[in-house]
KEMARLO-403866 format. One record per residue (C-alpha): residue in three letters; x, y, z; residue number from 1. Coordinates in nm, 4 decimals. Layout:
% KEMARLO-403866
SITE   aa        px        py        pz    i
SITE  Ala         X         Y         Z  NUM
...
This chain:
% KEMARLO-403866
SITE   aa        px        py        pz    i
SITE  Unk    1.5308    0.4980    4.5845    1
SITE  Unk    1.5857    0.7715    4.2522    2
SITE  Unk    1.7463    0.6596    3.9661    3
SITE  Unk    1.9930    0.8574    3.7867    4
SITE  Unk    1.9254    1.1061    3.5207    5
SITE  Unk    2.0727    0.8964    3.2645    6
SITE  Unk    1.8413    0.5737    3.3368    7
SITE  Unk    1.5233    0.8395    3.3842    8
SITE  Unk    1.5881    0.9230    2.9921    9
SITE  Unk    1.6201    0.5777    2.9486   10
SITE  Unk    1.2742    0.4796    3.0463   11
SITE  Unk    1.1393    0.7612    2.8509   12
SITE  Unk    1.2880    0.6463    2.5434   13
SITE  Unk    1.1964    0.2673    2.6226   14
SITE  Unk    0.8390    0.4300    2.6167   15
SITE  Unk    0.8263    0.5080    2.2909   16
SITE  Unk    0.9938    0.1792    2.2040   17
SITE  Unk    0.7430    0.0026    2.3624   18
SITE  Unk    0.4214    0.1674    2.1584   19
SITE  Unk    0.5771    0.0923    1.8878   20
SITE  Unk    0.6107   -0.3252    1.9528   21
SITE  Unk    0.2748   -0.4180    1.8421   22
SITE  Unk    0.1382   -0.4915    1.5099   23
SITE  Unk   -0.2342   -0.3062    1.5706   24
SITE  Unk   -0.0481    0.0410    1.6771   25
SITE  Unk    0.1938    0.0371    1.3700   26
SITE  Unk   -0.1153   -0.0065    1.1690   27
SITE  Unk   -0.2700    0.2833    1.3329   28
SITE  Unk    0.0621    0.4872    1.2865   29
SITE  Unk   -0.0014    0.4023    0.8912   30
SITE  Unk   -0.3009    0.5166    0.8933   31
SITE  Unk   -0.2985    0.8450    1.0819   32
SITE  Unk   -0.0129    0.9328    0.8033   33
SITE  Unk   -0.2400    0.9821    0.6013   34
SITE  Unk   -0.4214    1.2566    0.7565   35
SITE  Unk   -0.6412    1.2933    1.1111   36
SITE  Unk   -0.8656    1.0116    1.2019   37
SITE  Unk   -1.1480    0.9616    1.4534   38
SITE  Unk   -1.1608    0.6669    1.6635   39
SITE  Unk   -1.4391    0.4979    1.5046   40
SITE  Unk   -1.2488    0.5305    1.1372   41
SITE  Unk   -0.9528    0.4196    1.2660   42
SITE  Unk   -1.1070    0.1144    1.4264   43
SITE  Unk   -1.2768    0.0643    1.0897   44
SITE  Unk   -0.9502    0.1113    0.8848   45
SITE  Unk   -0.7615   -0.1570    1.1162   46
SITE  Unk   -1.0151   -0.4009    1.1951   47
SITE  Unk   -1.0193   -0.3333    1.6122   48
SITE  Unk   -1.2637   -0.3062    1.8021   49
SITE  Unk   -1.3348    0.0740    1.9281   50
SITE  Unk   -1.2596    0.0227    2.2948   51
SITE  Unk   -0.9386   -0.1522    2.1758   52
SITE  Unk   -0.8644    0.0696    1.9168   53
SITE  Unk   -0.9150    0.3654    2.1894   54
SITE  Unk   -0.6402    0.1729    2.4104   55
SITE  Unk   -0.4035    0.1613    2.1590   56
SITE  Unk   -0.4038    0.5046    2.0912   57
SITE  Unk   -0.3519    0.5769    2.4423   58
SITE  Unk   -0.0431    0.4232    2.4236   59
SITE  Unk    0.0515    0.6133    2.1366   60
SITE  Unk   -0.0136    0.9303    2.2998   61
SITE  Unk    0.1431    0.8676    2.6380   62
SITE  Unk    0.4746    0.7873    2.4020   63
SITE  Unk    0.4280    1.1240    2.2422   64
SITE  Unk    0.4182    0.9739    1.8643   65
SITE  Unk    0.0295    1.1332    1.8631   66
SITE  Unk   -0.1595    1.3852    1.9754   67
SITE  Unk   -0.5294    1.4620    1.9865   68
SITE  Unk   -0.8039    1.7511    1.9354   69
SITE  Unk   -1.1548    1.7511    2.0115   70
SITE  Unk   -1.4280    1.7655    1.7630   71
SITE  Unk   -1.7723    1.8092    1.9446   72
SITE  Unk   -1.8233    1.4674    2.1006   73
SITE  Unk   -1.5191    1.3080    1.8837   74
SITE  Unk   -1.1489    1.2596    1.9738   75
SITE  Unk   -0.9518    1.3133    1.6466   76
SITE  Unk   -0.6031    1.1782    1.6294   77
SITE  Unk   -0.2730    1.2700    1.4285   78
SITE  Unk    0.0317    1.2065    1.4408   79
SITE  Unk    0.2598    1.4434    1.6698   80
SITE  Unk    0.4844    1.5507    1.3832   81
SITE  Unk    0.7105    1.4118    1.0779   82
SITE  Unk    0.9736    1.2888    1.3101   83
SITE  Unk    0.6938    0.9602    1.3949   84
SITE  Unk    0.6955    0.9342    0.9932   85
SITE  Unk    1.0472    0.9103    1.0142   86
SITE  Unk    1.0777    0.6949    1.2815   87
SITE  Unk    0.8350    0.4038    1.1316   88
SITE  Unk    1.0561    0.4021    0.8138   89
SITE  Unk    1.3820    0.3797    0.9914   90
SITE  Unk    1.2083    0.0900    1.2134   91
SITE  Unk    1.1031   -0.0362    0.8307   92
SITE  Unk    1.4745   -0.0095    0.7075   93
SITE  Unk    1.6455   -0.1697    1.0323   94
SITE  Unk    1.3799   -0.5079    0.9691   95
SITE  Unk    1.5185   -0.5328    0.5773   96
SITE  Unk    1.8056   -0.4940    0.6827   97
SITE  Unk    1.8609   -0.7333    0.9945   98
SITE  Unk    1.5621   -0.9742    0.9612   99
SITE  Unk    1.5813   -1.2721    0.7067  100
SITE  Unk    1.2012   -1.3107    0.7500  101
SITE  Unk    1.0907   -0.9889    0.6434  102
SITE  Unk    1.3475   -1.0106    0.3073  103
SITE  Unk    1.1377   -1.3234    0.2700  104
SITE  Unk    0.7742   -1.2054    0.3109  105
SITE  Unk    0.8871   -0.9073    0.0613  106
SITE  Unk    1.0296   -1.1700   -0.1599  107
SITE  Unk    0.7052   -1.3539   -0.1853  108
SITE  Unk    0.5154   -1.0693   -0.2646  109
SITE  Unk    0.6724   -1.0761   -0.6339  110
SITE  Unk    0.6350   -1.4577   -0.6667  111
SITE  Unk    1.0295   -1.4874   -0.5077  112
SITE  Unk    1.1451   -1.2442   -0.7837  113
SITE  Unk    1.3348   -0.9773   -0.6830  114
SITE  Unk    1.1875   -0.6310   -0.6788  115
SITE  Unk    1.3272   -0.3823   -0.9323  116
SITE  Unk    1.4369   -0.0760   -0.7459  117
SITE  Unk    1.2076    0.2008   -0.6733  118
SITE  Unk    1.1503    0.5212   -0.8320  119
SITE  Unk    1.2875    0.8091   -0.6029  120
SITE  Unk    1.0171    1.0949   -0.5250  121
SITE  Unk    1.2829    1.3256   -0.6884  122
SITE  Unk    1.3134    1.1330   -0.9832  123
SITE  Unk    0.9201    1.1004   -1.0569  124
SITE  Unk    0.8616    1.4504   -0.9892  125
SITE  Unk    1.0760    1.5488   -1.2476  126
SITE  Unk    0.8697    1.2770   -1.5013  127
SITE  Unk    0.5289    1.3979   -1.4155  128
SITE  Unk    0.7100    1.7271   -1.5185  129
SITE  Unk    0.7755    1.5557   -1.8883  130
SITE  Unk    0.5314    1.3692   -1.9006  131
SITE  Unk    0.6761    1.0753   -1.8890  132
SITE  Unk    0.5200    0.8335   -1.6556  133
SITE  Unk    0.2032    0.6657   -1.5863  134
SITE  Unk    0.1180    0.6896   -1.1517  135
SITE  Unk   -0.0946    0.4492   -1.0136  136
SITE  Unk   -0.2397    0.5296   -0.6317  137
SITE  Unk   -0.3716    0.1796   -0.5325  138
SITE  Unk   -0.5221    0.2953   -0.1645  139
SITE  Unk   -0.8643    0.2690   -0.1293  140
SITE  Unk   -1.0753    0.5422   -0.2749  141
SITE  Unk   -1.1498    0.7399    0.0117  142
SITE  Unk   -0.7803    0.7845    0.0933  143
SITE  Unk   -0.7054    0.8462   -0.2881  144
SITE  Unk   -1.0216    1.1549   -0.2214  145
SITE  Unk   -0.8382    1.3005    0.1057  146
SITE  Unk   -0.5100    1.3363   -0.1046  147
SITE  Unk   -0.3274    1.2029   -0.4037  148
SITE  Unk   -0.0252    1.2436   -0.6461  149
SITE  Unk   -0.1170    1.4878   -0.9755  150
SITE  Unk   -0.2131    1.3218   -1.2498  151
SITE  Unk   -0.2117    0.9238   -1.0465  152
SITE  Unk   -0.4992    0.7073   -1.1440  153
SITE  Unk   -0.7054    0.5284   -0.8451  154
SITE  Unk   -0.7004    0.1566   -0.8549  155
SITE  Unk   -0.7059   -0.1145   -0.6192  156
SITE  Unk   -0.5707   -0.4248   -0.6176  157
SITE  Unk   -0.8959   -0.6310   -0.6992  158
SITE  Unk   -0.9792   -0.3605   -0.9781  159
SITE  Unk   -0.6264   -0.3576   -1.1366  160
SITE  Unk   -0.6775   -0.6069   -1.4089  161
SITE  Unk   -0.9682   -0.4081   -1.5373  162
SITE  Unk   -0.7321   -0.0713   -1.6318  163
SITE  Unk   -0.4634   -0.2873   -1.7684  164
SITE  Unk   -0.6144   -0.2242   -2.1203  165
SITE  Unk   -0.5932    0.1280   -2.0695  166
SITE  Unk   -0.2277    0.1508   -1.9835  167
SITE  Unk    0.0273    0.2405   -2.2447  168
SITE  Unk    0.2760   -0.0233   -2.2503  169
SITE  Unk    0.5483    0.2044   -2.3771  170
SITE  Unk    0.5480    0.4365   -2.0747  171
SITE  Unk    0.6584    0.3187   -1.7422  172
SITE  Unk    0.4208    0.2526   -1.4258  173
SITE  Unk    0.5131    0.3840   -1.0909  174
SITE  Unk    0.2785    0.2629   -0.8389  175
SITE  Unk    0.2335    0.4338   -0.4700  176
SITE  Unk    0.0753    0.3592   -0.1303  177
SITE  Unk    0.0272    0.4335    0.2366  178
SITE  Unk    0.3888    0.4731    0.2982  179
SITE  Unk    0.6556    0.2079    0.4986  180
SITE  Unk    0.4282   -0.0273    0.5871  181
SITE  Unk    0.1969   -0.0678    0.2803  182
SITE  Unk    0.2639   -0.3665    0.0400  183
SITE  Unk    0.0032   -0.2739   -0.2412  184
SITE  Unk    0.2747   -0.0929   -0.4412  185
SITE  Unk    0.4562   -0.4037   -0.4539  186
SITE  Unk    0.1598   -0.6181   -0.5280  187
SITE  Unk    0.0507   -0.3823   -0.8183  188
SITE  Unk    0.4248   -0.4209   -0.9394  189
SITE  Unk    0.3896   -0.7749   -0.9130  190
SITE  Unk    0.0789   -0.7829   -1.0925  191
SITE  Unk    0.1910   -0.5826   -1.3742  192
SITE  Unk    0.5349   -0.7026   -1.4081  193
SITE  Unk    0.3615   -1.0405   -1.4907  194
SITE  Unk    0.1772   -0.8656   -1.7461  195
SITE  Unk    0.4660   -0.7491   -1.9299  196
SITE  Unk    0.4398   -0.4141   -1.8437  197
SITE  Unk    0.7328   -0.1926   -1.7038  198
SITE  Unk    0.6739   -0.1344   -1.3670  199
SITE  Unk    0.8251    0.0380   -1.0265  200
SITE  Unk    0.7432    0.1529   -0.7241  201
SITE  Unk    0.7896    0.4681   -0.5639  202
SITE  Unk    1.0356    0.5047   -0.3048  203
SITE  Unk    0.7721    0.6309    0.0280  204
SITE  Unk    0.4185    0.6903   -0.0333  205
SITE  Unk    0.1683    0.9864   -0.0300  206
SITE  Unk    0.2801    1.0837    0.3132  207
SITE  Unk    0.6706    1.1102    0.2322  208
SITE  Unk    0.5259    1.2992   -0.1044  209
SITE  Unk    0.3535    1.5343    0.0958  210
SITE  Unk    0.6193    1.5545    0.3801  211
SITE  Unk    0.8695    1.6656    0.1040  212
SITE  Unk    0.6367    1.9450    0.0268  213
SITE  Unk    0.5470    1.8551   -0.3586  214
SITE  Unk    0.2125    1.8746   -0.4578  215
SITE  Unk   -0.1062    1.6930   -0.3463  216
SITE  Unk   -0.4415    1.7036   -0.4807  217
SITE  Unk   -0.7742    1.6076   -0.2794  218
SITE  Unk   -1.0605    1.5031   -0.5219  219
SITE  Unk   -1.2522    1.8549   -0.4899  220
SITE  Unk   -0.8922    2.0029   -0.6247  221
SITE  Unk   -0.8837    2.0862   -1.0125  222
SITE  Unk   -0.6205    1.8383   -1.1974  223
């Protein structure tokens, strides 16, 4: 028996709902915003095995929210376009929203303090132009190499209490991370909130930066 045209679209839009309604494959979204990945990195990044890692990203693809090149022997994955970036922060903003739980794991982050608000892109572009603001990228290093923020510092969490010496306690901190799934932003902010320091978070990470078209640096790129 055919279905109708309207419940055909249906179950093509229920399969993109469906690769995005497990944990492993939002992690994977995360980190192919950040630029192209092989399997074995992205397996690495997210703790999967390769074979499972490989099935996820199958799913992914099938959905349409990746796509996929060839590199010799290596499959290297990306995501389809900025329309995936903007669906996992709309999926990000709907759980705030709606979900008490998630207002609760975001509350514990800062000790059950509430957040301050972040610092929109706009508004910290405009105080790297005056020099006005101290940016801290806490990904890990390799991520901070592929791409970065002007002028942002590279720190992780563990190594954060060894650069609070070197930060100016008159000039705001604006902290950034993967994106609408990373919670290192707000654990810096945490961190250095309890310090005494003024601190924020930037509204997005490096992939909204970049999507906006401002300015990234790699680590072979002058400052």
């Amino acid at each position: 028996m055919s279905i109708s045209p309207k419940m055909a679209l249906l179950e093509e839009y229920a399969l993109v709902a469906r690769a995005l309604s497990a944990p492993a494959r939002l992690s994977l979204l995360e980190q192919l915003a950040q630029g192209e990945r092989g399997v074995d990195t992205l397996a690495e990044k997210t703790g999967l095995t390769v074979a499972n890692c490989s099935q996820h990203l199958q799913q992914l693809r099938r959905s349409g929210l990746v796509t996929s090149r060839r590199d010799g022997k290596a499959v290297i994955y990306r995501l389809t376009d900025a329309k995936t970036l903007e669906l996992m922060d709309l999926l990000r903003i709907v759980a705030e929203r709606n979900l008490a739980q998630v207002e609760h794991i975001l509350r514990g982050l800062s000790d059950g303090e509430e957040a301050p608000e972040p610092v929109s892109r706009a508004d910290l572009a405009t105080r790297i132009a005056d020099g006005a603001v101290t940016i801290l990228d806490v990904r890990p290093a390799d991520e901070f190499a592929a791409g970065h923020i002007p002028g942002a510092l590279n720190t992780t969490l563990a190594e954060l209490e060894w650069i609070l010496p070197t930060l100016d306690p008159t000039i705001e901190i604006v902290a950034y991370c993967r994106g609408p799934y990373c919670i290192y932003a707000h654990q810096a902010v945490a961190i250095l909130r309890k310090q005494g320091l003024n601190a924020r978070r930037m509204d997005g990470g490096l992939p909204e930066w970049r999507e906006d078209g401002r300015a990234v640096l790699t680590k072979a790129t002058p400052e």
